[in-house]
Kinemage of the C-alpha trace (Angstrom):
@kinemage 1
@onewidth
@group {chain A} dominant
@subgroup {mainchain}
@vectorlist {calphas} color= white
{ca unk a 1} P -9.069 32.903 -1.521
{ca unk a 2} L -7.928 29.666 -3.035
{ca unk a 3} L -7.426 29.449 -6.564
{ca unk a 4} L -10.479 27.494 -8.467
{ca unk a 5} L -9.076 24.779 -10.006
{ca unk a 6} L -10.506 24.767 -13.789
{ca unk a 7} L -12.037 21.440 -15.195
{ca unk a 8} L -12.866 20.102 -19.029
{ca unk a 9} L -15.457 17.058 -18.724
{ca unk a 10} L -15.296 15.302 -21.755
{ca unk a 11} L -18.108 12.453 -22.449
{ca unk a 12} L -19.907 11.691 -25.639
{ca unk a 13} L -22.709 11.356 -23.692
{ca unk a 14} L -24.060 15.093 -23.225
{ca unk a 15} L -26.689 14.322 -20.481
{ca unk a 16} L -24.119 12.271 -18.466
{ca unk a 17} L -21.699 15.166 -18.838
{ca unk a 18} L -23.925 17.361 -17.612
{ca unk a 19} L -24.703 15.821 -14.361
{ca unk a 20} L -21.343 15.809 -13.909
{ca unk a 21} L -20.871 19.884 -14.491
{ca unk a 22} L -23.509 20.119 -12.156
{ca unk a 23} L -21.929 18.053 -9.184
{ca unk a 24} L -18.607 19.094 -9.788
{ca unk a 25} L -19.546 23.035 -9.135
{ca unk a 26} L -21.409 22.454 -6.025
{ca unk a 27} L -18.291 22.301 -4.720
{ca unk a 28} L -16.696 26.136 -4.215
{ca unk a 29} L -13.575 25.536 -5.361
{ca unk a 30} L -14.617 23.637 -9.003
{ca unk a 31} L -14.845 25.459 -11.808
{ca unk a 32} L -16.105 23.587 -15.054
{ca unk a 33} L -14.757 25.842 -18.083
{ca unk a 34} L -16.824 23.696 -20.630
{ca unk a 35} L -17.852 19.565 -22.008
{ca unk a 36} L -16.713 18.069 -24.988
{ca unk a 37} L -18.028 15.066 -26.852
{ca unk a 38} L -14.509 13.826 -28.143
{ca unk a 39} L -10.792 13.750 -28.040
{ca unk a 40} L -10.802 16.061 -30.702
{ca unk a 41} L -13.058 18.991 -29.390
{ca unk a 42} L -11.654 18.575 -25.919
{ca unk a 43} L -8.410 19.406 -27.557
{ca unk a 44} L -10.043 22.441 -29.038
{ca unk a 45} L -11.577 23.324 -26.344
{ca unk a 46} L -7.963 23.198 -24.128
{ca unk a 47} L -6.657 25.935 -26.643
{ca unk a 48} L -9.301 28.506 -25.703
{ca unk a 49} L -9.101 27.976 -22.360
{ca unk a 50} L -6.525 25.329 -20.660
{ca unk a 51} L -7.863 23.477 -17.507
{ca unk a 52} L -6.372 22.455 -14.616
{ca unk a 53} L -7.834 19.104 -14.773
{ca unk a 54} L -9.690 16.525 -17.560
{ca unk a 55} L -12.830 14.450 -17.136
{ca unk a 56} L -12.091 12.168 -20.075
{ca unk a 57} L -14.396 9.421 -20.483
{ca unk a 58} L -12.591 6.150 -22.223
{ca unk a 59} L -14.823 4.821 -24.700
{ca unk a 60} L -16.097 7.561 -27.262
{ca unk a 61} L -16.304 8.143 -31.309
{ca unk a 62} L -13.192 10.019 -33.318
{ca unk a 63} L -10.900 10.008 -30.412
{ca unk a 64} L -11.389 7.920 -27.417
{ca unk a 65} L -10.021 8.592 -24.315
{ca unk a 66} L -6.708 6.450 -24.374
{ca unk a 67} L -5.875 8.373 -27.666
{ca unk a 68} L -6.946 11.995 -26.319
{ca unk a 69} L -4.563 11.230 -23.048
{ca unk a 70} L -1.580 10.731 -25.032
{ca unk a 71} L -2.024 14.134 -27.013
{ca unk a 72} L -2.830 15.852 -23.719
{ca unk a 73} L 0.036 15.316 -21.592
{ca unk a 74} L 2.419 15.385 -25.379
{ca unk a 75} L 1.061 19.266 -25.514
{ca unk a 76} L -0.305 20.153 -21.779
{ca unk a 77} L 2.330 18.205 -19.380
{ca unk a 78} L 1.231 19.836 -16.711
{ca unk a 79} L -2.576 19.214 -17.305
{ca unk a 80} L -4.025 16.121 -15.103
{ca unk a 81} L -6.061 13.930 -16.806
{ca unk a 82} L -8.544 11.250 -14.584
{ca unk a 83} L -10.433 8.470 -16.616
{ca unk a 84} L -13.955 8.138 -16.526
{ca unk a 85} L -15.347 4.586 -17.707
{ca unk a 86} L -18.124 2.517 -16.978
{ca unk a 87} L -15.935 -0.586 -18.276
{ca unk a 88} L -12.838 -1.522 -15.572
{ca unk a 89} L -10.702 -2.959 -18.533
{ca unk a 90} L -7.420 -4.258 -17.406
{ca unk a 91} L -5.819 -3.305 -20.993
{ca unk a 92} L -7.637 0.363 -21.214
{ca unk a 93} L -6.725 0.905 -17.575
{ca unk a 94} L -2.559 0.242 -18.382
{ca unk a 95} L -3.046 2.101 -21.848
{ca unk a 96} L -4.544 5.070 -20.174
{ca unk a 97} L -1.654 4.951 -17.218
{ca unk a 98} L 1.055 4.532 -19.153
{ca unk a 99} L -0.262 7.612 -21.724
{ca unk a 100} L 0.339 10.207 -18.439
{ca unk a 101} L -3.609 9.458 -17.198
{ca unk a 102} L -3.450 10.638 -13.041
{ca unk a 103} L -5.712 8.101 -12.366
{ca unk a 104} L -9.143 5.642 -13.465
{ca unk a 105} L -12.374 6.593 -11.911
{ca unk a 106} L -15.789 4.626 -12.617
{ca unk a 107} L -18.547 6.339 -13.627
{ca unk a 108} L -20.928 5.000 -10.729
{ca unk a 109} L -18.922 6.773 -7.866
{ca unk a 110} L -20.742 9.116 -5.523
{ca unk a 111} L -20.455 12.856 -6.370
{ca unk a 112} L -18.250 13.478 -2.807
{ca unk a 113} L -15.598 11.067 -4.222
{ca unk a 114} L -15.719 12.485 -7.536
{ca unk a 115} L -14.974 16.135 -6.297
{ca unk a 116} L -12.234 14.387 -3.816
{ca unk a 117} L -11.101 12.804 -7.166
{ca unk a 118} L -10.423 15.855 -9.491
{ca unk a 119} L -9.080 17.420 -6.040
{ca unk a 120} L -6.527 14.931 -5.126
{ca unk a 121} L -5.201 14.643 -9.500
{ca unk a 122} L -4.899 17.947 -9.323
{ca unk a 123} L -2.454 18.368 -6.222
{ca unk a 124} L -0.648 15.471 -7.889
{ca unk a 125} L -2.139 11.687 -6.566
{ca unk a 126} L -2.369 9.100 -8.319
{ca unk a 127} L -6.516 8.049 -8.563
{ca unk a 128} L -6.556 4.773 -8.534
{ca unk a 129} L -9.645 2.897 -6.506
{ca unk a 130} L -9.512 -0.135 -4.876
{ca unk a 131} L -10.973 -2.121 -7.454
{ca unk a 132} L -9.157 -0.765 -10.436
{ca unk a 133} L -5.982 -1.343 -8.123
{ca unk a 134} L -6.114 -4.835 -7.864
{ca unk a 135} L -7.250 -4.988 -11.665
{ca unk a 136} L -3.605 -3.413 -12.556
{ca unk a 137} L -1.829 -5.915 -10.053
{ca unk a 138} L -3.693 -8.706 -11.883
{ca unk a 139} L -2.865 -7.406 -15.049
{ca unk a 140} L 0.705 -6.953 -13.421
{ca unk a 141} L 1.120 -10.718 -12.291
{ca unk a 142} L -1.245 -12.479 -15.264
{ca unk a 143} L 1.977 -12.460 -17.495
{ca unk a 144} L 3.534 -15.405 -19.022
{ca unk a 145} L 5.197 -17.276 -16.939
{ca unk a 146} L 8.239 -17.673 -19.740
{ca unk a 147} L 9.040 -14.329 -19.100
{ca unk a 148} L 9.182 -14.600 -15.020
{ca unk a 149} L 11.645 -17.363 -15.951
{ca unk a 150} L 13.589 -15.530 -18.385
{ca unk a 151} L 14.115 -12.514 -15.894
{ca unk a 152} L 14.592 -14.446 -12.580
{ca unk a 153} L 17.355 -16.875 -14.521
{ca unk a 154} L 18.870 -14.045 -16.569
{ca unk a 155} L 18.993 -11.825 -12.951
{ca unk a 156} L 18.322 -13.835 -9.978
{ca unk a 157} L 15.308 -11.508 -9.382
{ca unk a 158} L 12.841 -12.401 -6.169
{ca unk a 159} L 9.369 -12.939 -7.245
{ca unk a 160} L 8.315 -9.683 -5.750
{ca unk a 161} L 11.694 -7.542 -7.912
{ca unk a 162} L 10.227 -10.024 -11.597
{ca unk a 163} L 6.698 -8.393 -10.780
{ca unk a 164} L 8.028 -4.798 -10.643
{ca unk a 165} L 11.054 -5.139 -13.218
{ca unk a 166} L 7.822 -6.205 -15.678
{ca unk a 167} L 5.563 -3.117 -14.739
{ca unk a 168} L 8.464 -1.106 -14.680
{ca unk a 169} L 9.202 -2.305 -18.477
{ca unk a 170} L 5.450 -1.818 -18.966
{ca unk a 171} L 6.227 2.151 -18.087
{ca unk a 172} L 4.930 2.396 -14.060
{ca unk a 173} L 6.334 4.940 -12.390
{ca unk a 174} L 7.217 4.081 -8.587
{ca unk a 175} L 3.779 5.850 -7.615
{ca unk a 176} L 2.005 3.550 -9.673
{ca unk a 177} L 3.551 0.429 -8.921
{ca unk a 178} L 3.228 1.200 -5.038
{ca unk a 179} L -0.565 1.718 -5.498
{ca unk a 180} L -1.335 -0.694 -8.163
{ca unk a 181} L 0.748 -3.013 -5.401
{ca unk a 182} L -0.252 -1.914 -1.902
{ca unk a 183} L 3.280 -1.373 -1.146
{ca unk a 184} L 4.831 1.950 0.279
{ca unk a 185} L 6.226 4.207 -2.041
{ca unk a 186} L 9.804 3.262 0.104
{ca unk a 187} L 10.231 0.092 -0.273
{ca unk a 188} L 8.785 0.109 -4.144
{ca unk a 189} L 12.183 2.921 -4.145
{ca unk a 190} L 13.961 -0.451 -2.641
{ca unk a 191} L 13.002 -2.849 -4.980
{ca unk a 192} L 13.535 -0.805 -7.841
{ca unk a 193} L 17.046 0.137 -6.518
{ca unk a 194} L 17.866 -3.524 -6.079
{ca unk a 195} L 16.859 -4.102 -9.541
{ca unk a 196} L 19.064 -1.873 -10.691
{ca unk a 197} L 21.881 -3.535 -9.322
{ca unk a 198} L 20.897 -7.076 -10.684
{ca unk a 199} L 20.567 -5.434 -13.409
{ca unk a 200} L 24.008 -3.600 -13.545
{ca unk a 201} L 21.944 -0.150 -14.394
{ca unk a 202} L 22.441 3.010 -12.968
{ca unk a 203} L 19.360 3.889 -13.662
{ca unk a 204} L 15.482 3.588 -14.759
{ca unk a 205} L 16.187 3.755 -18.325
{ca unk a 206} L 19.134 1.409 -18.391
{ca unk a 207} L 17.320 -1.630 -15.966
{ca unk a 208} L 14.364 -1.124 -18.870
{ca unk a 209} L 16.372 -1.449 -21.588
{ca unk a 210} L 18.358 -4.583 -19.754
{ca unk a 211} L 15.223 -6.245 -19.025
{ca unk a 212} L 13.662 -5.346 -23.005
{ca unk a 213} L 17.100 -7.584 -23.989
{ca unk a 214} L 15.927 -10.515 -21.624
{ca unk a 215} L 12.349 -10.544 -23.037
């Protein structure tokens, strides 16, 4: 028999959190091992019993879900944590990302893709909907054009290498980037490789810190 794979939904709102116990577990191989109303009891509730995967919802009092990401992956690295919000934010979506979130889910999905949600986080994907995609790429391409200029003159970057040298400044990994762009996670691999040789880096951390100097 598979293992279950345990599940913390954390919403302040208790009826909302709830319904989503109660679609989560008609699926088999779901356990919910509690709800929290908060950052800070989800984080209590972790030490009594650790989940495989969170339900954090973004917006809530004491410790909102940005916040109660961040603390998560700092003390459970290998604990996947999926947004819930019913706000597609391009700032809380990149906040949430680059704190270790697996992925951004809207509260108004269908309880099918939710399941296939907390399923797919927890073997490791990336969640990241269509519509929250393009939001990040947006987000991604929306930034000043003085800093395109400064990397493509200080580089000779392609438009396509400024986009991903920003979001890989920004703290993407190459998963994210390829979703966020529609891109394969291959040739993301190849841009980011021939950044690093604009860059003169031999590796992620040097190109970021090359490209911090620039902006």
């Amino acid at each position: 028999m598979e293992k279950k794979i345990k599940v913390l939904v954390t919403d302040d709102q208790r009826e909302l959190a709830e319904e989503l116990k109660n679609v989560l577990e008609t699926d088999e191989r779901l356990e919910v091992t509690g709800i929290a109303t908060d950052g800070f009891e989800a984080l209590e509730k972790m030490k009594e019993n650790t989940p495989d995967v969170v339900l954090l919802d973004i917006r809530m009092p004491n410790m909102n879900g940005v916040v109660a990401t961040r603390h998560i992956k700092t003390e459970y690295p290998d604990v996947k944590v999926v947004i819930l919000t019913t706000f597609d934010d391009s700032d809380y979506i990149l906040n949430a990302i680059n704190n270790g979130a697996s992925g951004y889910l809207l509260k108004d999905i269908g309880g099918s893709t939710l399941i296939d949600a907390v399923k797919n986080a927890y073997a490791g994907d990336t969640i990241l909907p269509a519509k929250i995609a393009r939001r990040i790429a947006d987000a991604a391409k929306n930034v000043s054009a003085d800093r395109e200029i400064k990397l493509t003159r200080a580089f000779a970057l392609s438009d396509r290498e400024v986009e991903i040298a920003l979001m890989m400044y920004e703290g993407f990994t190459n998963r994210q980037i390829s979703s966020a762009l529609k891109l394969t996670e291959g040739t993301t691999r190849n841009y980011v490789s021939s950044i690093y040789i604009k860059t003169n880096s031999e590796n992620r951390a040097e190109a970021v810190q090359a490209i911090k100097a620039v902006l």
